[in-house]
N, C-alpha and C positions, 0 to 999 in steps of 0.2 A: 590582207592585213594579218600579220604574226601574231601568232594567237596567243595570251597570256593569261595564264589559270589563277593569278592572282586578282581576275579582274570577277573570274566566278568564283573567288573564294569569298569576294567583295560582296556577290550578288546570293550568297550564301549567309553572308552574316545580316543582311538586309532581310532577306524572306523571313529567315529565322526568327529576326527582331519584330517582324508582322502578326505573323504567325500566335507566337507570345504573346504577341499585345491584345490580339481579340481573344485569346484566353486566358486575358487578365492579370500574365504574371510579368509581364513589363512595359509599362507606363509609357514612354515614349516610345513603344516597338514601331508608331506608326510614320515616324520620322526613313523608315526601309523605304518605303516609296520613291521619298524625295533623294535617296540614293539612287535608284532607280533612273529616277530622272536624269542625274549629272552622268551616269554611265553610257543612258541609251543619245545624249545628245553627243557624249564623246565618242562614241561606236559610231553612231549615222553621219553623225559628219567626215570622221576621219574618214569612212567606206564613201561618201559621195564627193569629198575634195580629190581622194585617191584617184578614183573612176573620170572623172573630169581633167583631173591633170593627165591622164596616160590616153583620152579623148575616148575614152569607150564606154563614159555614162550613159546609162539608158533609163528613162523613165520607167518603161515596161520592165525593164530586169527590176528595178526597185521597190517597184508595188508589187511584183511578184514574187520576189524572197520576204519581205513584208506580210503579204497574205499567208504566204506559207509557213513563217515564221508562228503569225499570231492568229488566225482564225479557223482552222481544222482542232484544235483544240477547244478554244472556245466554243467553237457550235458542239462539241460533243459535252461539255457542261454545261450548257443553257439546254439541248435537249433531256440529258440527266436531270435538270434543276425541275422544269417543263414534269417529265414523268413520276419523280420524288413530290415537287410538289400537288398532283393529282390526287395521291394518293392520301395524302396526311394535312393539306392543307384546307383553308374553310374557306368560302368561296371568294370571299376577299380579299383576304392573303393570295390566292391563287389569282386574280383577276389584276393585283399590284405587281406581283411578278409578271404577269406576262406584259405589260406594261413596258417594267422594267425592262423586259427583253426586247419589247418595239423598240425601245432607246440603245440598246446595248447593240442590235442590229445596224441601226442610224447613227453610229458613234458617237453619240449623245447622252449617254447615261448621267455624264458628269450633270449635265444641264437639266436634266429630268433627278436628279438626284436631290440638286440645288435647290430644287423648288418643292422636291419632297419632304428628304429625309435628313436630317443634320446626320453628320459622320458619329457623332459619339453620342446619338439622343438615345433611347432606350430601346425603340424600333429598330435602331439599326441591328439589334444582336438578331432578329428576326429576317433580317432584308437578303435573300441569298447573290441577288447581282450585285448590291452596294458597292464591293471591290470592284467594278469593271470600271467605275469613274477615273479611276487610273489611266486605263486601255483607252477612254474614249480621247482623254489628254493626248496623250500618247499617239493616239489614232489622227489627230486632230497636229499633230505638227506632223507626221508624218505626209500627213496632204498637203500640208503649205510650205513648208521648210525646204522640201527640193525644188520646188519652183522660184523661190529666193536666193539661195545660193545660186542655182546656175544661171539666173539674170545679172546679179553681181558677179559673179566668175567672167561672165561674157563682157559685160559695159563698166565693172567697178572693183577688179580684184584684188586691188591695192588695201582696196577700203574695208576689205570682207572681216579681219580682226574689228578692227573702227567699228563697223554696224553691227556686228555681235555684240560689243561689248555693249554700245550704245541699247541694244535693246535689252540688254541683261539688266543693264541701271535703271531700266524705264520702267521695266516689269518688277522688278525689287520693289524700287519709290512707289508703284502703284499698289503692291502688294501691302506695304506697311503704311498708309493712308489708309487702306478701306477696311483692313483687317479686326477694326474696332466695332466702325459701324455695320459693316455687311462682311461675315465671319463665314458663314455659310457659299457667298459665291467668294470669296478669297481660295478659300478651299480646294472648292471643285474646278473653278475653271483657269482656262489655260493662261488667258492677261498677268494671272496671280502665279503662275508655274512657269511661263518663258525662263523666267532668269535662270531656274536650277539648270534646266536645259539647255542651254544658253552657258551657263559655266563649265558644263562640260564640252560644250561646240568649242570653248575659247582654247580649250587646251588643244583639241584636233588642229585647229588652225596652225596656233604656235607650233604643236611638233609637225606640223608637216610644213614651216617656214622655217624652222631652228634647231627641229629635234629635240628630243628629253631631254632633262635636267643630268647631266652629266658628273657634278660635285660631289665626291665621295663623302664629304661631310653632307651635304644635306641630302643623299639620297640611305646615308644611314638611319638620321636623326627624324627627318619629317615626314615619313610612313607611318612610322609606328606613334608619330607625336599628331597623325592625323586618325589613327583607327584609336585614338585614346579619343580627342574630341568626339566622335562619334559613340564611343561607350559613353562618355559621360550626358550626352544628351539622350540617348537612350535610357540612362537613367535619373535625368533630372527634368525634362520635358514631361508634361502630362497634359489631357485633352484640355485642361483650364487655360495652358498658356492661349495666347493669339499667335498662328501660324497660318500661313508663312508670314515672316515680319524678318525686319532687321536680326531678330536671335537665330532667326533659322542658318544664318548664315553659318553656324559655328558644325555643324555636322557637314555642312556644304564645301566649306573650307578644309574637314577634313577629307572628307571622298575626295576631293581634287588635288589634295597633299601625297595620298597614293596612289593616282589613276597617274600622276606627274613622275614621282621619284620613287615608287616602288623598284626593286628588281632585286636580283638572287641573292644578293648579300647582305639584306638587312632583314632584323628579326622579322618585320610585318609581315614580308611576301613568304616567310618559313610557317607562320602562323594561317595564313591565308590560302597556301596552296598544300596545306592538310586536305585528307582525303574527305573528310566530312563535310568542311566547306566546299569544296571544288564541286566533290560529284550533288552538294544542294544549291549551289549555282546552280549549275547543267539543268536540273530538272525545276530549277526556282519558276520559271514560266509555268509549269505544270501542276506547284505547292502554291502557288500563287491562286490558279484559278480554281483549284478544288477545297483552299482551305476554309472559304470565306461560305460556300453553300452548303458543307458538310459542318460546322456550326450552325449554321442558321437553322437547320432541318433536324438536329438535335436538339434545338433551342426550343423550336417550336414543338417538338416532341417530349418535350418538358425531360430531356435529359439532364441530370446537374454536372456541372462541370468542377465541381469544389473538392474531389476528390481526385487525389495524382493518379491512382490508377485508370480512372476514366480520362485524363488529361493526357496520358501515355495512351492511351487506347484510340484516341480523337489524333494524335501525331502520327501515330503506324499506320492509321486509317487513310492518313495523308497523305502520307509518303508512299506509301503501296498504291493509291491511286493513281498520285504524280509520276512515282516510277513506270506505270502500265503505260500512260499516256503516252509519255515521253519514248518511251521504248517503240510503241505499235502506232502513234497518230503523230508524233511529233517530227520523228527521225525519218519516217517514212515519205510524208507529205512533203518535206524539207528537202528531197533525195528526188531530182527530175528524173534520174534514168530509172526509179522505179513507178514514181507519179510524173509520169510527162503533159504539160498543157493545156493540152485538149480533154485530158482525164480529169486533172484537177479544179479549170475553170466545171465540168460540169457537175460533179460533185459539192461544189462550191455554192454552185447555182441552186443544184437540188437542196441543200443543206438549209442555204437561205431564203428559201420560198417556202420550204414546209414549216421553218420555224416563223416566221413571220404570219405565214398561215394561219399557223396554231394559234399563238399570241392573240390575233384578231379576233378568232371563235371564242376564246375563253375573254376576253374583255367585253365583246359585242353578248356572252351571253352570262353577264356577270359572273363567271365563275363555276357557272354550272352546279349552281346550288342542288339542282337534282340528282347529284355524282351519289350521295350518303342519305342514308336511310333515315337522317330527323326529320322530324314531321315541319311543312311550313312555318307553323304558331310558332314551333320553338325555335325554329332559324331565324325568323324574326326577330324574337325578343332579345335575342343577341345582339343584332344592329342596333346602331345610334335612334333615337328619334328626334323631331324637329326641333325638340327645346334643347340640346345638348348643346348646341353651340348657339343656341338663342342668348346666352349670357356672357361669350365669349370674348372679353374685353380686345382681346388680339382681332379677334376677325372684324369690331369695329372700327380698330383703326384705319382698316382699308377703306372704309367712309366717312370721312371728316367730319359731314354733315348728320350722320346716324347717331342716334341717344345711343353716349354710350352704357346707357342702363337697361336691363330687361324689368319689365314690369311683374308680378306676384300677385294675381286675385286680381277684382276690380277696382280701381282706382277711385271713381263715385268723387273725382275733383278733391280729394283730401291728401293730407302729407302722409308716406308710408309709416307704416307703426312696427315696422322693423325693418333689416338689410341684410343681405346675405356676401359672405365674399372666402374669399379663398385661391385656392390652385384646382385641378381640373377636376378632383374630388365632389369638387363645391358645384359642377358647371354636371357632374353626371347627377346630382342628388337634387337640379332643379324643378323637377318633373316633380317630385316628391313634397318639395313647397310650396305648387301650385296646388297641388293637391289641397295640400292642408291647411293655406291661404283660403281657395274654394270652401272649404267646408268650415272655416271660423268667421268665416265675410271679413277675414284681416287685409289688411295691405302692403305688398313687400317691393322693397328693391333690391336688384340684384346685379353682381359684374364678377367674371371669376377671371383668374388670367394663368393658363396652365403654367408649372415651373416653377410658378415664382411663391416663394415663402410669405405667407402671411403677415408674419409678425413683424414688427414696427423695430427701427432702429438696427435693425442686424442685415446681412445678406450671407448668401452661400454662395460661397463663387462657383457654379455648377454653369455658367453663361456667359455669355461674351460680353462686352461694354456696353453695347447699346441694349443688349436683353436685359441687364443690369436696370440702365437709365431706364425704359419701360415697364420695368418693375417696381422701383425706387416711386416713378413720379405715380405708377396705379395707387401705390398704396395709401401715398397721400392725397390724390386727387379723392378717395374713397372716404378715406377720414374726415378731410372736409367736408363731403357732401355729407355726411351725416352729422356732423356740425349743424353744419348750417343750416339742416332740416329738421334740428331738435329732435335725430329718431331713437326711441327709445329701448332697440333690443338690434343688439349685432349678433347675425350666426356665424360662425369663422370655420370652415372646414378643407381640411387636407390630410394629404398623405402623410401624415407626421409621422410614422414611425421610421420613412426613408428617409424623411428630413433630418430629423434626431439624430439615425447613423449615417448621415453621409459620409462618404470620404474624402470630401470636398471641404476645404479649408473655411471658417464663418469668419468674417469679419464686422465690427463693430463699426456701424456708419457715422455715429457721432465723435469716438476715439479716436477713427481708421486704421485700428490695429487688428492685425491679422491672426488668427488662433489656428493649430491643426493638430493640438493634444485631443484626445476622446476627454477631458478633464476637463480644459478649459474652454473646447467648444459646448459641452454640455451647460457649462457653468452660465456662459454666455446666452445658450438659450433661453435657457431658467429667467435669467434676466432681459431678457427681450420679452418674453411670455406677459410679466407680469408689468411690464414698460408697455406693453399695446393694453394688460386690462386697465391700468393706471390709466392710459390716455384717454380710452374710451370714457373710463366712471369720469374723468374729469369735465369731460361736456357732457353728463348726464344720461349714458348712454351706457346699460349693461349687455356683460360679453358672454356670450355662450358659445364654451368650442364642444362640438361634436367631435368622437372619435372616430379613429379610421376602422373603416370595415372589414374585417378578414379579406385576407390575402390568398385567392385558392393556389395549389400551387401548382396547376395548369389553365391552360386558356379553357374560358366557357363551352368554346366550341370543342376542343379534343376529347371533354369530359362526355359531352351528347353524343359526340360520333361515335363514340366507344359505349355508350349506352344503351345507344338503340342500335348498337351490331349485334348484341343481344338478346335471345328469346325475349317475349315480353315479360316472363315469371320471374326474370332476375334482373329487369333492368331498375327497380326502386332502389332494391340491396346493393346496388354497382353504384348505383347515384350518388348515395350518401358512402362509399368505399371511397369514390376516389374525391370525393370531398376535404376540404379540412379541416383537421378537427380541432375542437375547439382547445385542447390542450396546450397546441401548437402556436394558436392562433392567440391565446393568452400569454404566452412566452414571449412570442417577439413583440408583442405590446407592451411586457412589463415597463419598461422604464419608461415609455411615455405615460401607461397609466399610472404611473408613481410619481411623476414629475407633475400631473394635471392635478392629481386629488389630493398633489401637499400646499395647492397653492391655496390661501385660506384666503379670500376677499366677497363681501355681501354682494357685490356689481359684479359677482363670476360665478358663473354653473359649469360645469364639466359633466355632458352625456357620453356614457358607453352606450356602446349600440349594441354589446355584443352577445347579447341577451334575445336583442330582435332579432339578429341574423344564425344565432346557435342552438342547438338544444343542450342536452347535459353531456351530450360526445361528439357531436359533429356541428359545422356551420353550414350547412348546404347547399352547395354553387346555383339552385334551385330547384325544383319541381317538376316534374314530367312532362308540365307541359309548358311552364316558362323556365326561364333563367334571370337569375335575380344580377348576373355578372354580365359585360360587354368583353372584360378581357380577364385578368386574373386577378384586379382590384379595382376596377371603374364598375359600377352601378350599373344596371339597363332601367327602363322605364320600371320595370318591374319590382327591382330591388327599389328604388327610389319611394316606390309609394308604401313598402314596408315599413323603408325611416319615417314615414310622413304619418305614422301610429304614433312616433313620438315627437314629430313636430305638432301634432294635430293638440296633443296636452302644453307643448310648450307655446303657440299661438294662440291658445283659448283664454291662458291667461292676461294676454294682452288686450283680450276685452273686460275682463272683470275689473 
């Protein structure tokens, strides 16, 4: 196949656009995939129609420029990821990845991904395989695809455009049907990804039945009126829309506008086979697999990314690694007369037995909590305890038949005398209500549903349609129930100070008009705030919102492991060092707690906590020998029963 640099200057402006996107300074960068896709279905096919037509296809030549192509690289960044994460990760983080990597082994990540980690949830900036859900796609036509072409080649080759196309439209329509209610497996899996791939099979077809687009008018005009579609969705897509769907078509349409009519005389191919594109094609396979673990591992090392020198710093890091791969594991492994067969399957083999290996030992032994020098107690109180997702409206749903309420104290057959609700804030602080339930003889209900905003009448469109509709019907199913149970004291707690800044557009559920000024989505809060105390006092029911708790600004566990590396004489002084302080931690609070203390209503309290959690300079991620955090703003059992000093005053009263 004749080789075309405008096809890696294509696969250039795609990585680029990825790349960007997980460091946040271009919104639809993650649309470079789905380019990705129409490229690799136009390359594999044209390579396996070609090989078929001149009758010298082989299966074994195909998986074997395949493996060579994609899996000596990858195993040397899953071993990297494996010995990075050793080092700096907490035994759970560490135990997810290797996980990850049984799946990423079994061309399954996508599928393991789907069930884990939503692509844009917050975790994901932590997940260093996350990117391979791609590879598994990918992996995943690559074993089925040649055994369908060469049975239509042989019994139906007439038809081979015909059932491409046919499965392009089938995967499309399926795509944009589930894409509302099941956003997560649209995503990842391939059902939801044929067609991109599949758009670009249709073009191999065509040119190897017709040849390229020939017309000097459109091979001027609609290159460059295809890499504009593509910018433009690059910067008008963001993780809010529903992708893949019917819109995705429009970046799709342009990749196949130039993979069709590009060639030397039109501005695109002069723009595309620049030396900066071309040569981040070539090593795009390389920037691809190193960019996504070298953030996470930064991330998790509480590196900030908000600064361009550090964002410059995190690209050269990049590209210097991508360039090495490419240069010593890429080019070589790819090159028979210096890795010839016998070499390569056994390297292959060894690669793939010690990492699978590995992955088993660090799962089967959780992680190897005994890798770092904190004391058991404290690697404990980091973990979840059993009531954390005791209240966990989501996990009820998976049992129809399960109350979807947690109980609060002993019930003694009477109606609760207050209810708890919120987002996952609400679901770490419930250890803390039992507490203080226990110690007033009061009685509480409780349901919390991470994600989703509290407050009545408004949404943040931070979720997909049906995350939406489960949010929407919690909140009112909760409001009734406490209707109907005449209960007299609502707690309402979340992360409001992300909520307040989101960058997520708020829309009003009763108007359905949509805000995304910092102006008028503020304005709009304000008034959703005092629309849920309004609704509450109106059935007799006062609101108390607790605030949110410092935010440290590393994980629980990074701060310990770096404490007790320690002498013991200076681990107190480290403790509250790398702590946050309360300065900080009043600043980014300002305009929630200025928005909570101007709202003047007798059926509304507003507690700051942050009093409980600070002294007069530090807020203290905890104690030497617990930790009041699970991660850099979720509660442990620990933290929970400190709030529960001031639930303990605020349920007392509900006896007097």
């Amino acid at each position: 196949m004749k080789y075309r640099p405008e096809i890696d200057g294509l696969r250039g402006i795609a990585i680029l656009a990825v790349v960007l996107c997980h460091m946040q300074l271009l919104a639809g960068g993650f649309l470079g995939v789905d380019i990705f896709f129409v490229i690799s279905g136009y390359l594999i096919t044209s390579i396996i129609i070609q090989d078929l037509d001149q009758n010298k296809f082989s299966f074994i030549k195909f998986y074997d420029r395949r493996a060579r192509r994609i899996l000596p690289t990858l195993f040397i960044v899953v071993l990297s990821s494996i010995v990075a994460g050793w080092y700096i990760m907490s035994p759970l983080q560490l135990k997810n990845l290797a996980q990850s990597v049984i799946s990423v082994t079994l061309f399954a990540s996508n599928y393991f991904f789907w069930k884990k980690t939503g692509y844009f949830d917050e975790a994901a900036e932590v997940t260093p395989m996350l990117h391979t859900w791609s590879l598994s796609v990918e992996e995943q036509f690559y074993i089925l695809f040649p055994f369908i072409v060469f049975l239509i080649w042989r019994y139906a080759r007439n038809y081979l455009a015909h059932i491409i196309i046919f499965c392009l439209f089938i995967s499309l329509l399926h795509a944009q049907v589930i894409c509302a209610d099941h956003p997560k497996a649209n995503f990842y899996l391939l059902s939801s990804r044929i067609w991109e791939l599949m758009a670009g099979a249709i073009l191999a077809q065509v040119e190897y039945s017709h040849g390229r687009a020939q017309s000097i008018r459109t091979t001027k005009i609609l290159p460059l009126a295809g890499l504009i579609l593509i910018i433009i969705s690059f910067l008008c897509f963001d993780e809010g829309m529903l992708h893949p769907a019917f819109i995705s078509i429009i970046p799709i349409i342009g990749t196949m506008a130039i993979i069709w009519h590009s060639n030397s005389k039109d501005w695109c191919y002069k723009i595309l086979t620049s030396r900066l594109l071309v040569y981040s094609g070539l090593i795009s396979y390389s920037i691809y697999l190193w960019h996504q673990p070298v953030l996470a591992f930064l991330k998790i090392h509480n590196a900030s990314l908000s600064e361009f020198s550090t964002k410059l710093q995190v690209m050269l890091t990049v590209f210097a690694l991508s360039f090495l791969s490419w240069r010593f594991i890429e080019k070589p492994f790819r090159d028979k007369k210096r890795i010839n067969g016998k070499t390569f399957i056994a390297l292959l083999a060894s690669a793939f037995i010690l990492i699978l290996l590995l992955s088993i030992l660090i799962v089967k032994n959780s992680g190897y909590s005994n890798r770092h020098k904190i004391p058991t107690v404290t690697l404990n109180s980091i973990k979840k305890d059993s009531s954390y997702h005791e209240c966990d409206y989501k996990e009820k749903l998976k049992n129809p038949n399960a109350n979807w309420l947690c109980s609060l104290g002993q019930t003694n057959g009477k109606q609760p005398d207050f209810a708890v609700t919120g987002d996952s804030h609400a679901m770490a602080a419930i250890s803390g209500f039992k507490q203080a339930a226990a110690a007033t003889k009061t009685y509480g209900a409780a349901s919390a549903l991470p994600g989703c905003n509290p407050l009545l009448g408004m949404r943040i469109n931070n979720m997909s349609k049906n995350n939406v509709k489960v949010c929407t019907d919690f909140k009112l199913k909760f409001f009734n129930y406490v209707k109907q149970n005449h209960i007299a004291q609502v707690f309402i707690l979340a992360r409001w100070g992300t909520l307040i800044n989101s960058e997520f557009s708020f829309t009003d559920i009763i108007s359905g008009k949509t805000f995304t000024s910092s102006g008028e989505k503020l304005q709009l809060y304000t008034q959703a705030l005092k629309n849920t105390i309004d609704a509450y006092n109106a059935i007799g029911t006062k609101v108390t919102i607790i605030s949110q708790v410092p935010t440290q600004e590393q994980f629980a566990w990074q701060i310990y492991h770096k404490v007790f590396a320690k002498p013991k004489s200076h681990r107190a002084s480290l403790l509250r060092a790398l702590s946050v302080s309360k300065a900080k931690h009043l600043e980014e609070q300002l305009k929630v707690t200025n928005l909570f203390n101007n709202i003047v209503n007798t059926g509304y309290k507003y507690i700051d906590v942050s009093d409980q959690f600070c002294d007069h300079k530090i807020c203290p991620v905890g104690t030497l020998k617990y930790s009041y955090y699970l991660d850099t703003h979720h509660l442990s059992k620990h933290g929970a029963e400190r709030l529960s000093q001031h639930l303990f005053k605020e349920l007392s009263k509900l006896k007097s």
